[in-house]
N, C-alpha and C positions, 0 to 999 in steps of 0.2 A: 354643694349640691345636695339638695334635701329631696328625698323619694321617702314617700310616707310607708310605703310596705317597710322599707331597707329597715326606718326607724324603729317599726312596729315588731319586727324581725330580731333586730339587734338589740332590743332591750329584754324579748324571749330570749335571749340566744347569753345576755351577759347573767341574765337571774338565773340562769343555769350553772351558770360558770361558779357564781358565789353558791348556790345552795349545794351543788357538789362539794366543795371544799369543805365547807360547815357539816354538811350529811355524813361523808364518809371519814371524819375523825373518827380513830378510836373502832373503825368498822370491824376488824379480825375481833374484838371482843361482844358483837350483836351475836344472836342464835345463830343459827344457820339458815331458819325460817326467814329470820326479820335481810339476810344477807341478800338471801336469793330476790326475796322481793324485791326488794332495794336495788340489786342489779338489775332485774325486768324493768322495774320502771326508770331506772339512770339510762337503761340503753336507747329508750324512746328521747330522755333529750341530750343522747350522744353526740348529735350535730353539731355543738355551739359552734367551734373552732371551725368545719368546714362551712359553714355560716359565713364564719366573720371573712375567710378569708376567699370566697367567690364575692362577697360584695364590696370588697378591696378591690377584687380584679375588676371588678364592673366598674365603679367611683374610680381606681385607677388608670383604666385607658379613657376615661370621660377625661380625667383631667390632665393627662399627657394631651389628648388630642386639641385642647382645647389651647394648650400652649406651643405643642410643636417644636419644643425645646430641651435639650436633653438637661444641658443646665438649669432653665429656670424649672424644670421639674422636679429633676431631685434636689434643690435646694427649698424648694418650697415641702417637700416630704420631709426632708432630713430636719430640718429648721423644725416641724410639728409635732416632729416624733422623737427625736436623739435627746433632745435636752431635758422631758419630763422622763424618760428612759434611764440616761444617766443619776437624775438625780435619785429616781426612785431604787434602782439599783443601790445606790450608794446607802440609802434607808435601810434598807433589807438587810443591807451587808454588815451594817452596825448595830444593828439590831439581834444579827445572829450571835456578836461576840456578844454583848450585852447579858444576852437572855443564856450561853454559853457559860460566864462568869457564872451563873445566879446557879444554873442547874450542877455547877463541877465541870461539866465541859467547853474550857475553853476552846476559843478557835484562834487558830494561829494565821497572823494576816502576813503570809508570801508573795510577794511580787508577782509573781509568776500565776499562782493561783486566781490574786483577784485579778488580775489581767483577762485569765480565762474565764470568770466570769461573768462581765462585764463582755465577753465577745460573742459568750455563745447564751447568753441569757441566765445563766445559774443562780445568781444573787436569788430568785424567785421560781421557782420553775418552771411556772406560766409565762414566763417572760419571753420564751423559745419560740413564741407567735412572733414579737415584734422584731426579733433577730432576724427571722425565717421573710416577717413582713418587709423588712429594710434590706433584703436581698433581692426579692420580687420588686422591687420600686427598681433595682438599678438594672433588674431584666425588663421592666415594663417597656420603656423607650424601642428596643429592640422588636421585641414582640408584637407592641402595635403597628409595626411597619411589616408585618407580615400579611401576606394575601388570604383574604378569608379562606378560600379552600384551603390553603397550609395550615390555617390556623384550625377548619374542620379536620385535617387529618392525623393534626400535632394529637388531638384531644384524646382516642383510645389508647394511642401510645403512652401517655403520662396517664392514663386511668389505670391500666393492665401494669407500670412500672408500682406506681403507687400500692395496686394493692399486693403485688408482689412483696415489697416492701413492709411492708402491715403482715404479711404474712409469715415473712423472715424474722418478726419479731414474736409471734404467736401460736404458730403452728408447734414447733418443736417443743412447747411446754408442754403438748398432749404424752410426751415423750420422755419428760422430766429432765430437759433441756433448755439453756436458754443464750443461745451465740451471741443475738445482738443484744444488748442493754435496749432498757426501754428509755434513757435519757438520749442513748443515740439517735434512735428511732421517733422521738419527738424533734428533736433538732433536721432530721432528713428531709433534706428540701423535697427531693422526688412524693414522699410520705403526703403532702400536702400541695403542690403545682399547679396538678391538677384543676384544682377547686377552684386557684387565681386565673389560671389560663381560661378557664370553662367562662368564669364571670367576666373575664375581656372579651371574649369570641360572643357572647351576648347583645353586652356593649355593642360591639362591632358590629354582628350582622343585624343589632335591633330587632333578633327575633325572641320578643318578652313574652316567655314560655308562658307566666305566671299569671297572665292578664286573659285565661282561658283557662275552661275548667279542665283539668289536668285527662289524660286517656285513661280507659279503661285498664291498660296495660300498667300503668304508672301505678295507679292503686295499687292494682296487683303485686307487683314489684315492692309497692312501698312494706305492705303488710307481710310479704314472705320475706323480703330480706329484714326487718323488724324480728321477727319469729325465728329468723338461723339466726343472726344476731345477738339474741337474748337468750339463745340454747347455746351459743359461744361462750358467752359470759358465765354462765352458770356451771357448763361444763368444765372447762378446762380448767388442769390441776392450776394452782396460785403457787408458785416458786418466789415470788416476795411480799412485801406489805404495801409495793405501790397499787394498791387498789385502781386506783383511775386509769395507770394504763393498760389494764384492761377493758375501760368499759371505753377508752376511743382508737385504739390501736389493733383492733381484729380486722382480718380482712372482711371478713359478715358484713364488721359494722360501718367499714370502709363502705362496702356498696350501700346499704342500707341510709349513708350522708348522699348518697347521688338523688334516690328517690324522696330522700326527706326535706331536701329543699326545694323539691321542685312542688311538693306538699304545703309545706309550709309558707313557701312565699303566695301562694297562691293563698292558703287560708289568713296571711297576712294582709293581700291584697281583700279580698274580701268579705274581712273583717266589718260585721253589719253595724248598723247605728244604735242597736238593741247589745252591742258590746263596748258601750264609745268610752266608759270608765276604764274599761279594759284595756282599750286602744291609746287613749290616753294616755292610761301607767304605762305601757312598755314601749309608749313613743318618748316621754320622757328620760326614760331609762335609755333607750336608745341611744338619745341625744346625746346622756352622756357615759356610752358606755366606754369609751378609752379612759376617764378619770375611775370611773366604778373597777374597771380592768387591772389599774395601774396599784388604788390605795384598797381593795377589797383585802389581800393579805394581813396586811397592817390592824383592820379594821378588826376580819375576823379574829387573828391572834389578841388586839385587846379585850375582845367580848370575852375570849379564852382567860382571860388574865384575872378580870372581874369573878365570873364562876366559880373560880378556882381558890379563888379568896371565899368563897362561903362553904365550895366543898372539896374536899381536899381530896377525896377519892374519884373526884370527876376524871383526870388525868391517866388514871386505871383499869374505868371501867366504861362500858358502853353504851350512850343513851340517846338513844334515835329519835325519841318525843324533842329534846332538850337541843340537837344536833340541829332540827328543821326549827325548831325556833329562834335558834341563835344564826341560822342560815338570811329566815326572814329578818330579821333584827338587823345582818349582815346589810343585806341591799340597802332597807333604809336609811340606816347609817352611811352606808358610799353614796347611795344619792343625795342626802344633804350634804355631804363633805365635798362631791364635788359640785355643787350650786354654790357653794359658800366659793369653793376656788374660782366660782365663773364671775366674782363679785371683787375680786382682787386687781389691783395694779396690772395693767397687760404684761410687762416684764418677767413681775414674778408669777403670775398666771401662767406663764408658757414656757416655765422652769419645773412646774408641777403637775400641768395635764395639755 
């Protein structure tokens, strides 16, 4: 099921995904100037992930409902998603010893450990979406058989859990504390539900918020939680070097994903003809944003690899110019890697994306 915003949305939402990773290498060593800015502007496209995964919920009761079947739904999900999943896990994870060998630290492969990997998404860390998405598929069946008003009433309750959640990871750093781990709090289904249940109850009541110009109140909203948001980021002490979860795990910017999607799809919907090069690239990238998703790791660490053959001090020091061009570099590289995979054997096509 192709919906041209979704498209247009989702390939905004995955070039994010890659230029963060590429951007914020190496970030504890930028000024402090070049930092903060960098955060103001990452937090504007802190959405991706609640993006991807309200328009899962939407595509995912379209297509439960279209079948009506608990089985042939989740085999048709599991079957699209577990086997490019597995394998890419499996890349990652050799990849770490590999590259472990080369630096002095090896990694020691426990049963126990890659098991744990392999269940909660570890091999990659981004991978905690499709762990988190393959749990939502097997509540989807359930869900869509709820009555829309349970489903209007489900929604503050998983809004208010969520950014509790977001909270419990954020808050008490103001304080030089830190209870939950931030690997926990990406894996926390509550953390994200939300976003998927919002985009089924969409689906369902076919009230497409997006296909009208957003209220006065919505702006509002969008640009003050933007603004607490980005004073979140900046503010709060840093107790480790995961940069990124900070810039999607505040409760600020928790709220601030409710109003930016309802922004965005709209400016996605609306997207003029005087933008169509525009619209074009990130319906493309859209199309293939779960391969772009899957091999962008891979890709970016080669570009890393290359660099670092010409400069040896890259690895040590911080350079923000070189970060967003090897970001850009990133995407186009995943988009032709995975157009090359769409040109492959359907067998092993669908062992890889």
């Amino acid at each position: 099921m192709r919906i041209r915003e979704f498209d247009i949305l989702k390939g905004f939402a995955i070039s994010v995904v890659v230029f963060a990773h590429a951007t914020f290498f190496n970030f504890n060593k930028f000024p402090v100037v070049s930092q903060n800015l960098l955060m103001i502007l990452a937090t504007f496209l802190a959405p991706a992930i609640a993006i991807f995964f309200f328009i899962s919920g939407f595509l995912g009761y379209k297509s439960y409902m279209k079948r009506k079947n608990f089985s042939s739904f989740e085999m048709s999900k599991f079957k699209l998603i577990l086997p490019p999943y597995l394998m890419w896990s499996t890349i990652y994870l050799i990849l770490q010893a590999l590259f472990g060998q080369i630096i002095g630290i090896p990694y020691h492969f426990e049963l126990v450990d890659v098991i744990k990997k392999y269940l909660f998404g570890e091999a990659f860390l981004p991978f905690y979406y499709i762990v988190l998405l393959l749990l939502f598929y097997v509540l989807t069946p359930w869900l869509s058989n709820l009555k829309e008003k349970t489903f209007k009433n489900l929604l503050p309750v998983l809004f208010i859990v969520g950014f509790f959640v977001m909270g419990m990871y954020f808050v008490p750093q103001y304080f030089g504390k830190e209870y939950i781990h931030s690997l926990i709090t990406y894996r926390n289904p509550f953390a994200w539900i939300f976003f998927y249940v919002w985009g089924m109850y969409v689906a369902k009541s076919e009230k497409i918020f997006w296909r009208k110009l957003p209220s006065f109140w919505t702006i509002v909203g969008f640009f003050v939680a933007y603004s607490f948001s980005a004073f979140e980021m900046v503010t709060v002490p840093k107790l480790n070097q995961d940069w990124e979860s900070y810039l999607i795990l505040g409760p600020g910017v928790y709220v601030f994903y409710f109003f930016a999607i309802k922004v965005l799809l709209w400016v996605s919907y609306k997207m003029p003809e005087s933008l169509k090069l525009v619209s074009k690239t990130f319906s493309a990238l859209g199309k293939n944003s779960f391969g772009i998703y899957l091999s962008h790791g891979v890709i970016l660490m080669s570009i890393l690899g290359i660099v670092v053959l010409f400069n040896k001090n890259f690895l040590n020091e911080g350079y923000l110019s070189l970060n967003f061009l090897g970001g850009l570099m990133g995407i186009i590289m995943c988009y032709g890697f995975s157009e090359a995979m769409r040109r492959l054997p359907k067998a092993m096509r669908g062992a890889l994306m």
